[in-house]
C-alpha positions as CSV (number, residue, x, y, z in Angstrom):
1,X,-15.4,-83.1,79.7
2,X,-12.7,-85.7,78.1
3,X,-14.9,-86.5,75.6
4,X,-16.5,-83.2,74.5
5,X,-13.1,-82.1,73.9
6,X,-11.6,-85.5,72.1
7,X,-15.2,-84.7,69.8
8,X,-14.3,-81.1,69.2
9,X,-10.5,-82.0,68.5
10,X,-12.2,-84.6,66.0
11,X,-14.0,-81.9,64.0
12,X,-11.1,-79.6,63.8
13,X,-8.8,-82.2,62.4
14,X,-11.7,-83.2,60.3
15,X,-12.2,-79.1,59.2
16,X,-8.2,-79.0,58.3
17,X,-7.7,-82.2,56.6
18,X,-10.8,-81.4,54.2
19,X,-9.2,-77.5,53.6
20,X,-6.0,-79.6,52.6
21,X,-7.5,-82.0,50.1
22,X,-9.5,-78.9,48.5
23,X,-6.1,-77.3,48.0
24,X,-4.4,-80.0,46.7
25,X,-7.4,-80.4,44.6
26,X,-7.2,-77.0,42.8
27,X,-7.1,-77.8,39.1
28,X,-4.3,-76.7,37.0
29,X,-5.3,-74.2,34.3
30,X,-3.6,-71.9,31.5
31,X,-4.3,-68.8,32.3
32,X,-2.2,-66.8,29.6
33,X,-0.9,-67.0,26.3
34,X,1.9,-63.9,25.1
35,X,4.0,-63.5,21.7
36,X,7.0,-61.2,21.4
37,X,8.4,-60.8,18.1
38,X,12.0,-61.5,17.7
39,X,12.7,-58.4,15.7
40,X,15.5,-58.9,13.4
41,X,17.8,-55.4,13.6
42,X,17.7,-55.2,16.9
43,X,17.9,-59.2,18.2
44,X,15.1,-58.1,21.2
45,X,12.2,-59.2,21.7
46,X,9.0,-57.0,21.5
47,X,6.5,-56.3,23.8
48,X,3.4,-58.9,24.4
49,X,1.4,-59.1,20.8
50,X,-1.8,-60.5,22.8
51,X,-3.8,-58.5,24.7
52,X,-4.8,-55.4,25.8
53,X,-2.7,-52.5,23.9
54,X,-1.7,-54.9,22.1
55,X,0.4,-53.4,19.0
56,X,-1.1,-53.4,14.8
57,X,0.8,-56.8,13.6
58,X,0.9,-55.2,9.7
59,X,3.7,-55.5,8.1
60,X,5.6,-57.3,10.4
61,X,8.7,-59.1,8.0
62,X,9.0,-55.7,6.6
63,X,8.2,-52.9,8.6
64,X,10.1,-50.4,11.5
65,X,10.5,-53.3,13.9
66,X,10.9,-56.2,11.4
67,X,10.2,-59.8,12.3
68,X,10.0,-63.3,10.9
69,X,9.6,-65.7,14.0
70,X,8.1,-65.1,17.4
71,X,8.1,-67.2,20.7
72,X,5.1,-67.9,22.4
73,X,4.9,-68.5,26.4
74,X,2.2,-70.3,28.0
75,X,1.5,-69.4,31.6
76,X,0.9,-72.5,33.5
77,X,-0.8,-72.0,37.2
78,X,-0.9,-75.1,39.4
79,X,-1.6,-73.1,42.6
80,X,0.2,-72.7,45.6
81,X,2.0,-75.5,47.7
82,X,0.3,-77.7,44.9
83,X,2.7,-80.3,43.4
84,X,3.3,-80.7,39.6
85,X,2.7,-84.2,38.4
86,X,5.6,-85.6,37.1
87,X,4.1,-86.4,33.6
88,X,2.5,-83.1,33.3
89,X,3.2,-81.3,29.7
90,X,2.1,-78.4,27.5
91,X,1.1,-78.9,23.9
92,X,1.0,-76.0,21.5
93,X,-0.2,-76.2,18.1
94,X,-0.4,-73.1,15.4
95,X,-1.9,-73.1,12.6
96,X,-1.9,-70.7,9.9
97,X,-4.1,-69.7,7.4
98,X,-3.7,-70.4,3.9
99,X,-4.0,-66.7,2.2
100,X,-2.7,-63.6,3.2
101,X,-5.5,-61.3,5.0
102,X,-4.8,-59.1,2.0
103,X,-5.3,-61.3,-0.8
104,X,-8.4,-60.9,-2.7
105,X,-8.7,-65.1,-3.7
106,X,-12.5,-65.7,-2.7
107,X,-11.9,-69.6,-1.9
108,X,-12.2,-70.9,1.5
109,X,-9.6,-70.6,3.7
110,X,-7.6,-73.6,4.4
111,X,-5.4,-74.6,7.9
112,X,-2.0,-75.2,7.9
113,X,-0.1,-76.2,11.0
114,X,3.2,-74.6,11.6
115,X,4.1,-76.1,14.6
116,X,2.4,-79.5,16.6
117,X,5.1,-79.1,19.4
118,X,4.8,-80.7,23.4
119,X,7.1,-79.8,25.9
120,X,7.7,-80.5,29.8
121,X,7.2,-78.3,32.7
122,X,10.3,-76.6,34.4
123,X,9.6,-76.1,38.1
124,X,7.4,-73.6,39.3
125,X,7.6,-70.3,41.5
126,X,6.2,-70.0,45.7
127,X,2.7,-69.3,44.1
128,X,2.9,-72.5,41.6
129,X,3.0,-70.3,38.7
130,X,5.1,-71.6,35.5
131,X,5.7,-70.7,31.5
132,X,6.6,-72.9,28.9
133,X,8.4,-71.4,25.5
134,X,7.9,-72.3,22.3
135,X,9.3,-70.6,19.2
136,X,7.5,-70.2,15.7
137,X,10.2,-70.3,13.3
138,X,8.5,-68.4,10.5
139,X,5.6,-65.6,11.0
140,X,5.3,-63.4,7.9
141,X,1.8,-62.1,7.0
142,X,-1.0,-64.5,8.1
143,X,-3.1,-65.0,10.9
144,X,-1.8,-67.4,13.1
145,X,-4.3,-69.4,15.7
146,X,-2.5,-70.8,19.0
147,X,-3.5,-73.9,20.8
148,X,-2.3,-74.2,24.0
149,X,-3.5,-77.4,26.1
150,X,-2.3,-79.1,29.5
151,X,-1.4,-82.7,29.7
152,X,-0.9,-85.5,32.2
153,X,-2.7,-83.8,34.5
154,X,-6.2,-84.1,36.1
155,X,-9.0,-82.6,34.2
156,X,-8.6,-80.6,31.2
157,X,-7.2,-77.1,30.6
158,X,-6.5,-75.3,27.7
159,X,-6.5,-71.9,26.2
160,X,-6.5,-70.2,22.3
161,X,-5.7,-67.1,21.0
162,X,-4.9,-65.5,17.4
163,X,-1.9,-63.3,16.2
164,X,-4.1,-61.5,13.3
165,X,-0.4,-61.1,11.4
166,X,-1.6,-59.1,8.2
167,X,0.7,-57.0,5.5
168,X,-1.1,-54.4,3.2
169,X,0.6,-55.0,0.2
């Protein structure tokens, strides 16, 4: 009897240690990218320019809600009770295009990074959930492409999207 229960206590310590390495073993991962416009008359930001419903970006130095720069956040899950590694780091780079969407110069259209910036991670909430800002200094009328990839970390995560900025001058 002793040792049919020692042998079951065995394989429920064996079942709970294995659920806890699985946990601890969930890979980190971006799972969002968002842009708000800093819109200059006002000093607010706007809502998310990724996305679903996300707004027209024409016109965006000029227009109602006028903006030249725009911060980025980069939504960071690690999972819950999971600890953040202590060298772990977010790297953003955007690039631009070279022409306006509007202009009409047939050549091929050429990269230019606007920001190549890495930054460390603040703690995170219960759920292991953390953002990271970075600002983009100048966003006038081309289409921006954002980078976003995790660092110091096990395995590889990263995540893209594009602010199609445009004017229709």
């Amino acid at each position: 009897m002793m040792l049919r229960f020692s042998a079951l206590f065995a394989v429920a310590a064996l079942y709970f240690c294995s659920v806890c390495i699985t946990q601890a073993q969930v890979p980190a991962k971006i799972t969002e990218i968002q842009a708000r416009a800093f819109e200059s008359r006002t000093g607010t930001f706007s809502a998310n320019l990724l996305g679903a419903g996300a707004p027209e970006l024409g016109n965006m130095p000029t227009g109602t809600n006028a903006s030249v720069s725009t911060f980025v956040i980069v939504k960071v899950e690690f999972g819950k009770d999971s600890p953040i590694p202590a060298n772990a780091k977010v790297r953003l780079v955007a690039t631009e295009s070279s022409s306006a969407s509007f202009s009409s110069n047939p050549k091929k259209q050429s990269k230019k990074v606007i920001l190549d910036s890495t930054s460390s991670i603040g703690p995170a909430d219960a759920d292991g959930t953390t953002y990271v800002g970075f600002w983009l200094k100048r966003t006038d009328c081309r289409t921006i492409f954002l980078s976003a990839t995790l660092i110091g970390t096990a395995g590889t995560a990263s995540k893209t999207e594009v602010l199609p900025f445009t004017c229709y001058e």
